[in-house]
N, C-alpha and C positions, 0 to 999 in steps of 0.2 A: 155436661155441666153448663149451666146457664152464664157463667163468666169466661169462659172459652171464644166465645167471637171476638167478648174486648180483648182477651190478651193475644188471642191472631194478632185484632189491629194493632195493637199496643207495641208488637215484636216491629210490624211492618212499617208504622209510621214513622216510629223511633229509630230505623235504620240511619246508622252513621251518628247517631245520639250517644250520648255516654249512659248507654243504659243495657243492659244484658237482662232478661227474664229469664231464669229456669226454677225445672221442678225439681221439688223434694220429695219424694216417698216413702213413710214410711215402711220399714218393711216388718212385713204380718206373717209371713212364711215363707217358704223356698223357694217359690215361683214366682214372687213380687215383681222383677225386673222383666219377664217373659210377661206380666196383666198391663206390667206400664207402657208397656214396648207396641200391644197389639191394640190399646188407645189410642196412642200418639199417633200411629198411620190410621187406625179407623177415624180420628175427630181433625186429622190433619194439623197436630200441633207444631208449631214452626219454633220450637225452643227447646233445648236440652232441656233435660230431665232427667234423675237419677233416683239410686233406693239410697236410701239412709239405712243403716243397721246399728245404727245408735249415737256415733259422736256428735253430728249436726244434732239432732233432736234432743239429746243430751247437754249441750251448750245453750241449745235456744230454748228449750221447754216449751216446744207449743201447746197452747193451750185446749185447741180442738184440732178439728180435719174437716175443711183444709184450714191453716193459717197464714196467713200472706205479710211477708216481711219487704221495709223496701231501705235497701239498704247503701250508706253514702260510699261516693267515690271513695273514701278513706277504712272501709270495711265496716264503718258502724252503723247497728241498725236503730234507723231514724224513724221509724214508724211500724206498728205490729198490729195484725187486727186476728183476732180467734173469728173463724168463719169469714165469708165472703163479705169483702165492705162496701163492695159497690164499688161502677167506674167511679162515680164523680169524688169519692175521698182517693183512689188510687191513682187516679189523672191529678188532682192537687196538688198529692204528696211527688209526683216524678216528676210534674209539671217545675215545682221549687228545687228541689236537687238536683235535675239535671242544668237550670238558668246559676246554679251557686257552681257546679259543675264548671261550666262554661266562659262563666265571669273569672273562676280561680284562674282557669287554664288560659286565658288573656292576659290575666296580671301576672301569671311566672315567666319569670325572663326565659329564654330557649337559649 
C-alpha cells in the first residue's frame, strides 16, 4: 500500500510523541488475523494492528477500506477520512493534536 512508508515514518519520527498509530481490520473470514499477521512482517510494519469482528467498525461506521481516523488524546475522533488522504492532510491533522497534546500536558499541575 502506497501509505505504508509515511506511516513507518510517521510510527518512527513520532517516537516519545503523544501519538500511537495502529490497525484496524476488518474481519472478512476466519483467517483475517493469520492475512494481517503475514503483511505486517512481509511490509515491515512497526505498529499494532488488530481484526475487528464488529464493535470498532460498528461504533465508527467506516465508510470504505481503508478509513483512517485520528483521534484526540481525550478518545475523540477529530478527523476521519473514507480512503487514503494523503500525508500532507494526515501530517496536519497529528501535527495540531499532538502541539494541543503538549500545550495541555504543560498547563496541568503534576
Amino acid at each position: 500500500m502506497a501509505q505504508w512508508p509515511h506511516e513507518r515514518s510517521l510510527v518512527k519520527n513520532l517516537a516519545g510523541k503523544p501519538f500511537a498509530l495502529i490497525g484496524v481490520h476488518l474481519n472478512y473470514d476466519s483467517d483475517e488475523a493469520s492475512k494481517v499477521k503475514r503483511v505486517m512482517v512481509k511490509e515491515q510494519l512497526n505498529w499494532r494492528s488488530f481484526v475487528d469482528r464488529g464493535p470498532i467498525a460498528d461504533k465508527w461506521k467506516p465508510a470504505g477500506t481503508p478509513s483512517y481516523y485520528v483521534i484526540d488524546s481525550e478518545g475523540v475522533i477529530r478527523y476521519k477520512w473514507a480512503g487514503a488522504p494523503g500525508a500532507k492532510a494526515i501530517d496536519t491533522a497529528l501535527e495540531k493534536l499532538i502541539q494541543e497534546a503538549e500545550t495541555d500536558a504543560k498547563q496541568s499541575p503534576r
